[in-house]
C-alpha positions as CSV (number, residue, x, y, z in Angstrom):
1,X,244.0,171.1,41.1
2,X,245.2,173.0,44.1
3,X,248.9,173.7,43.8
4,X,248.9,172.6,47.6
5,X,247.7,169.6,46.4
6,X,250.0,169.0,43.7
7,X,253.1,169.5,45.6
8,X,252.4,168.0,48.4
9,X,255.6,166.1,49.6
10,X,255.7,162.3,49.9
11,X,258.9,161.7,52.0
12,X,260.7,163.3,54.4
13,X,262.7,165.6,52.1
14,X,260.3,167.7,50.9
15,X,259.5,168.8,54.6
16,X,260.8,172.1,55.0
17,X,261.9,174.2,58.4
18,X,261.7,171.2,60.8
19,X,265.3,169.5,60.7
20,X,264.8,168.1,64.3
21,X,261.5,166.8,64.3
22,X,262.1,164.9,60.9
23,X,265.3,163.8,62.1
24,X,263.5,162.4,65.2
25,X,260.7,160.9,62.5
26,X,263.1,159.2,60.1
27,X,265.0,157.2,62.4
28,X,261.8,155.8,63.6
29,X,261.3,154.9,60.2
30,X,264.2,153.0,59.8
31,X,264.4,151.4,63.3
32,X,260.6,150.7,63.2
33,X,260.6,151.3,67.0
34,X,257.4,154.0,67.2
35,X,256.4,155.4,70.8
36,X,252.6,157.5,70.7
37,X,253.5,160.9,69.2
38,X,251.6,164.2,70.1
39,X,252.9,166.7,67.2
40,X,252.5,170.5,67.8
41,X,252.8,173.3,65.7
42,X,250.9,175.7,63.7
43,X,248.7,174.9,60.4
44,X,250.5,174.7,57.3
45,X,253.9,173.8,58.9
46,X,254.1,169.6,57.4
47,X,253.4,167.7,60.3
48,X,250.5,166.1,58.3
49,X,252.8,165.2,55.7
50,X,255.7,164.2,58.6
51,X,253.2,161.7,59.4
52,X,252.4,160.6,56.2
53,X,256.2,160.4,55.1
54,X,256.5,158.1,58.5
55,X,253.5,155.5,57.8
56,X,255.7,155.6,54.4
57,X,258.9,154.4,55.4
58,X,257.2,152.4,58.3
59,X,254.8,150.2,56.2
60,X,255.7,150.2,52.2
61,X,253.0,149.5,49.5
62,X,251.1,149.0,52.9
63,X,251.3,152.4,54.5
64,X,247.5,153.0,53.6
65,X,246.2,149.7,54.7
66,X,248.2,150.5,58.0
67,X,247.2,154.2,58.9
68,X,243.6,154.7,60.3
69,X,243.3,158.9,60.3
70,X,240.1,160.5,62.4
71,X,239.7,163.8,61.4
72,X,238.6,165.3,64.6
73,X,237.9,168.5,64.1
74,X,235.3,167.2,61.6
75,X,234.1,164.7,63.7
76,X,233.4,166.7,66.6
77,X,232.2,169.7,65.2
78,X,229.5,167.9,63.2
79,X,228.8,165.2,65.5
80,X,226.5,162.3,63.9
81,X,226.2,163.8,60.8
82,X,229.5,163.2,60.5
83,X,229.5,159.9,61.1
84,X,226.5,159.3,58.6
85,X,227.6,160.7,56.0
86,X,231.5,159.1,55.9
87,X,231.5,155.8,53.8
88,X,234.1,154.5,57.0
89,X,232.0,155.1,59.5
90,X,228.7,154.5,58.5
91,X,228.3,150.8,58.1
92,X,229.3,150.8,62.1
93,X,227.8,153.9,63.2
94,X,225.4,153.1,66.0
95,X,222.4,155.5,65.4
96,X,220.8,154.8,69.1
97,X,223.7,156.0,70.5
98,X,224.9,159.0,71.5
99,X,228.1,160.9,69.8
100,X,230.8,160.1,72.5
101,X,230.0,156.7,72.8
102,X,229.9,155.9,68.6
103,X,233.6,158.0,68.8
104,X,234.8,155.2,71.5
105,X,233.2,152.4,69.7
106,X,234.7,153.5,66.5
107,X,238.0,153.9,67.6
108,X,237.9,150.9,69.7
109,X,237.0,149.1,66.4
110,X,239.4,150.4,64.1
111,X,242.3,149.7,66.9
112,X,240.8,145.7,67.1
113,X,241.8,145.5,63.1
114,X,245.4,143.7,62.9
115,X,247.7,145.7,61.3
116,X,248.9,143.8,57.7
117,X,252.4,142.3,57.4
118,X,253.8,144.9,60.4
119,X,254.0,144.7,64.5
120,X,251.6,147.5,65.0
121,X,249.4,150.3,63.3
122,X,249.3,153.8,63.2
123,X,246.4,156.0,64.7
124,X,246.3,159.4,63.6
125,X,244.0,162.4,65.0
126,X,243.9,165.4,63.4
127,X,242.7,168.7,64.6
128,X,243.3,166.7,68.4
129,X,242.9,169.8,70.4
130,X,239.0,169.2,68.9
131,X,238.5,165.7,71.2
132,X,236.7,167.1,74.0
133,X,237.9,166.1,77.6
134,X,235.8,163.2,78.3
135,X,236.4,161.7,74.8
136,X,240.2,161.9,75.7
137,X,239.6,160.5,79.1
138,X,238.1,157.7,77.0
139,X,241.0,157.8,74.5
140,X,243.5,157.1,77.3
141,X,242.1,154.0,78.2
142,X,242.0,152.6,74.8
143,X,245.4,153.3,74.1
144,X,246.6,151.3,77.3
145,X,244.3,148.4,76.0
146,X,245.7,148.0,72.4
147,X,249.3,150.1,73.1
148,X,251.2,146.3,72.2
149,X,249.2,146.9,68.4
150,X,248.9,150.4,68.1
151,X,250.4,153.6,67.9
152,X,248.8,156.9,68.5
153,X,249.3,159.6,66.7
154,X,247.9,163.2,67.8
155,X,248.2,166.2,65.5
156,X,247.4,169.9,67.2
157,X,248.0,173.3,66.9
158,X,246.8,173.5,70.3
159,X,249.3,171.2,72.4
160,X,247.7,172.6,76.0
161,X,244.4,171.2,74.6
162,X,245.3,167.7,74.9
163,X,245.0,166.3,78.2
164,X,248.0,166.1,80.8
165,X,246.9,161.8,80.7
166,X,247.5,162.1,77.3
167,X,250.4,164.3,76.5
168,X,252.9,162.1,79.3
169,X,252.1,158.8,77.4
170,X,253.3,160.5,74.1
171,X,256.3,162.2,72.9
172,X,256.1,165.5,71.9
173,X,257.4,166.8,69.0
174,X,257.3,170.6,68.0
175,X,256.6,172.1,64.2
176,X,257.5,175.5,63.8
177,X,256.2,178.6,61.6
178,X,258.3,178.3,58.5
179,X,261.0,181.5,57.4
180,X,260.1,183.6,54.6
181,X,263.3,182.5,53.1
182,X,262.4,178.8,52.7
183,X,258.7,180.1,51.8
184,X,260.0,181.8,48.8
185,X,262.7,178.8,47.9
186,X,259.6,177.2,47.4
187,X,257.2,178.9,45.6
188,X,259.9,180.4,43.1
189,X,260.4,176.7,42.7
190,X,256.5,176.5,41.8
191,X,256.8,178.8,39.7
192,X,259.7,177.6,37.4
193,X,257.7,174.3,37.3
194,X,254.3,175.4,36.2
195,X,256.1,177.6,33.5
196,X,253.8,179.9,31.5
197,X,250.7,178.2,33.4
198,X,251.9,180.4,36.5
199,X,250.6,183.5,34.9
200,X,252.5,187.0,35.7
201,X,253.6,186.6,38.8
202,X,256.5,188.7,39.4
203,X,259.5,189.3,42.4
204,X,257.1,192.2,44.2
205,X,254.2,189.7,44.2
206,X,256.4,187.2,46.0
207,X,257.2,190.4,48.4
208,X,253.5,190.2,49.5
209,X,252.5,186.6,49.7
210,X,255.4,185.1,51.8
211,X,255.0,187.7,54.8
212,X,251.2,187.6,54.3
213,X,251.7,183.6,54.8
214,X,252.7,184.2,58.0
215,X,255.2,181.2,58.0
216,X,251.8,178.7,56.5
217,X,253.4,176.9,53.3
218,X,250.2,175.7,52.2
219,X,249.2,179.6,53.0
220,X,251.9,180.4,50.7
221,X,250.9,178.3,48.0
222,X,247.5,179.0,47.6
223,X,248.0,182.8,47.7
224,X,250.6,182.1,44.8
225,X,247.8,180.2,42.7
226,X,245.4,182.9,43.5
227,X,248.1,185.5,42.1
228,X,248.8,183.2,39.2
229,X,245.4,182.4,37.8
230,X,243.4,185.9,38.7
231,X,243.1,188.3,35.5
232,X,243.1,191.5,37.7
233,X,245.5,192.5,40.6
234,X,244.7,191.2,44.3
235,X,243.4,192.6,46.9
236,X,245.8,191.1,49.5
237,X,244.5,192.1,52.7
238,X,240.8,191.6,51.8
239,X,241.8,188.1,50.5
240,X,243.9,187.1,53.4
241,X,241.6,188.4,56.3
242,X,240.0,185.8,58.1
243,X,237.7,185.3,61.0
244,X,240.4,184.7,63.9
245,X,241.6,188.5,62.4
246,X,238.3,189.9,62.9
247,X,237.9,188.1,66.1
248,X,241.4,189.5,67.6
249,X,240.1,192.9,66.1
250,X,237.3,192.8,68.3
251,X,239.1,192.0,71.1
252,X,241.1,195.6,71.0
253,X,237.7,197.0,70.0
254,X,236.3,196.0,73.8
255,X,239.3,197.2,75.3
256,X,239.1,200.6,73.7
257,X,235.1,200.8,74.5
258,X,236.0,200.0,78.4
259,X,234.9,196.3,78.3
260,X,237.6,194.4,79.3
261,X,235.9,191.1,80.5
262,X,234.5,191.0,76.6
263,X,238.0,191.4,75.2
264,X,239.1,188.0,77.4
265,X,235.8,186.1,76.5
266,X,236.9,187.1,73.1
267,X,240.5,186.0,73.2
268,X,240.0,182.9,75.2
269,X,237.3,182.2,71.9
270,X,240.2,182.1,69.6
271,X,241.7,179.4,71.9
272,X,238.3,177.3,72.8
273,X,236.6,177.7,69.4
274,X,239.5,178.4,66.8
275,X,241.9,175.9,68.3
276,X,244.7,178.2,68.0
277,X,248.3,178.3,70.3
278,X,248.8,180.8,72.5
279,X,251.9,182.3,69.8
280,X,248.9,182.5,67.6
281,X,247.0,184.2,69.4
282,X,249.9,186.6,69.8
283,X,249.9,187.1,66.5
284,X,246.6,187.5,65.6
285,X,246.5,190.2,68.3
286,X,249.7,191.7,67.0
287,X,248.0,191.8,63.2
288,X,245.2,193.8,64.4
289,X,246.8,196.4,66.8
290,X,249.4,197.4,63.6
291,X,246.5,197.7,61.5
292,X,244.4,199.6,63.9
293,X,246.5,201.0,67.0
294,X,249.9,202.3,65.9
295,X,251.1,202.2,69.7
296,X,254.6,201.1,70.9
297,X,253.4,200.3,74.4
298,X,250.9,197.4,72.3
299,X,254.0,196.0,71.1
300,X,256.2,196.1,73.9
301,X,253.6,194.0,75.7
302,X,252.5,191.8,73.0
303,X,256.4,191.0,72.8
304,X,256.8,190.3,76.9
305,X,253.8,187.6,76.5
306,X,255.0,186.0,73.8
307,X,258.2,185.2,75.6
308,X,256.9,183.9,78.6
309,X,254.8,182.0,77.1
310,X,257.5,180.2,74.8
311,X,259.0,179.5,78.1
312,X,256.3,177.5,79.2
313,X,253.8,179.9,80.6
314,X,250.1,179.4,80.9
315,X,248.9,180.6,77.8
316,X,245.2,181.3,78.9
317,X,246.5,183.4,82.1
318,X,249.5,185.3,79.8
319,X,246.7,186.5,77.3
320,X,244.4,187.6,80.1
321,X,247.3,189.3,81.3
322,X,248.5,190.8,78.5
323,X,244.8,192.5,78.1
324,X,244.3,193.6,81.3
325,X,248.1,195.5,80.9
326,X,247.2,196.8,77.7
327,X,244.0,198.1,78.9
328,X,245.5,199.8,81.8
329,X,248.5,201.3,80.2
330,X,246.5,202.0,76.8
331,X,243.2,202.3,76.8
332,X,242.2,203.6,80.7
């Protein structure tokens, strides 16, 4: 069993790094007075969990019964396949029809259900920044139809993905990356629980996997598991590569050959295709220039974007930005 898996928090205390937002969460628990919710914040930061810990306290034995979850990102990346092969959605899958319509049916039909011994339900969406614009258009009408029954739930790492109809009927609430402090906390606290099952791990190896988690608990944890049950020392870096690296890699590779409309197209990918944030993009971009471009002017700028765009910047016009000064003060 996945170790991400097996301590995966049930309530709101085991949430880590995200005082406010739980805070915000738990007295809507209590009160039971739920508005729509668009959550933001990067993977592995509990706002899954947050959700889950709310449905909890909201519903009781009945938080199940009460919770509808679309996984999005599944849903619209697969299309009717999908659909077909998902024991919910197949006995009301409407094979004539086309994808978006069969979305809107389905969520129209799961809203109709009353929710059991409570005043409304919750509906959750992960992966939101998935839903294409016209499914959202859709999704906005449906949630002014069955708003007196239902509660929407939106999950994203992407919050400028979601639709400004959308976003002003929810309230948002923000997850952020979690310090390597807590990170550690927790996975020394792993450790001491799985005992001799944990295998050698030792203080340097912690040294390597909280950084490398890049503020990602469930990251963290399955890096640890990976250090506990492997029989050979890790290769770290080959392990933890992935393609959004490679992708922001390629990005600095077009701006070194000259090509600095394929650097954009490549950065705006991480956006359109990867659902990232704009602070992850950042950070992607900032992995590869320290692994392949030891230059303090890369830094300085990949710095100054950031920070506009924690401000509230456009995030699609602060990266193109930020490529077209690195290109001109780097690579021309």
């Amino acid at each position: 069993m996945l170790w991400s898996e097996k301590y995966r928090p049930s309530t709101f205390d085991g949430i880590l790094g995200q005082d406010e937002a739980v805070r915000t969460l738990a007295s809507f628990a209590e009160t039971g007075n739920v508005p729509h919710l668009l959550i933001v914040g990067p993977a592995g930061t509990g706002k899954s969990v947050a959700v889950e810990a709310l449905a909890r306290g909201l519903y009781g034995v009945n938080w199940q019964e009460n919770t509808t979850v679309f996984p999005a990102a599944d849903l619209f990346e697969q299309g009717k396949k999908y659909l077909e092969s998902d024991e919910r959605f197949g006995h009301i899958y409407q094979k004539d029809e086309s994808f978006l319509t069969n979305f809107k049916y389905l969520v129209k039909w799961y809203a109709a259900i009353r929710p059991l011994d409570a005043a409304f339900k919750l509906m959750v969406f992960e992966g939101a920044s998935a839903i294409s614009r016209e499914a959202q258009q859709g999704l906005r009408r449906i949630m002014e139809r069955y708003s007196g029954t239902c509660r929407f739930v939106f999950l994203t790492t992407n919050g400028s993905a979601v639709i400004p109809a959308i976003a002003s009927r929810c309230l948002p609430l923000t997850f952020v990356p979690l310090e390597d402090a807590l990170i550690r906390e927790r996975l020394t606290a792993i450790l001491e629980k799985e005992g001799s099952a944990a295998g050698p791990v030792s203080g340097d190896d912690l040294d390597l996997i909280v950084p490398a988690a890049g503020g990602d608990l469930r990251r963290a944890m399955i890096l640890l598991q990976l250090f506990a049950e492997s029989e050979g020392p890790v290769d770290l870096a080959a392990t933890t590569s992935s393609e959004t690296e490679i992708v922001a890699a390629s990005a600095f590779a077009a701006l070194m050959g000259g090509d600095p409309p394929a650097a954009r197209q490549r950065a705006e990918s991480l956006f359109i295709d990867y659902g990232l944030t704009g602070p992850e993009v950042i950070r992607e971009l900032a992995k590869a220039a320290e692994r392949g471009y030891n230059d303090p002017r890369i830094a300085v700028a990949l710095a100054d974007a950031d920070l506009v765009i924690r401000r509230g910047g456009n995030e699609f016009i602060q990266i193109n930005a930020l490529l077209a000064r690195i290109s001109r003060e780097v690579f021309s």
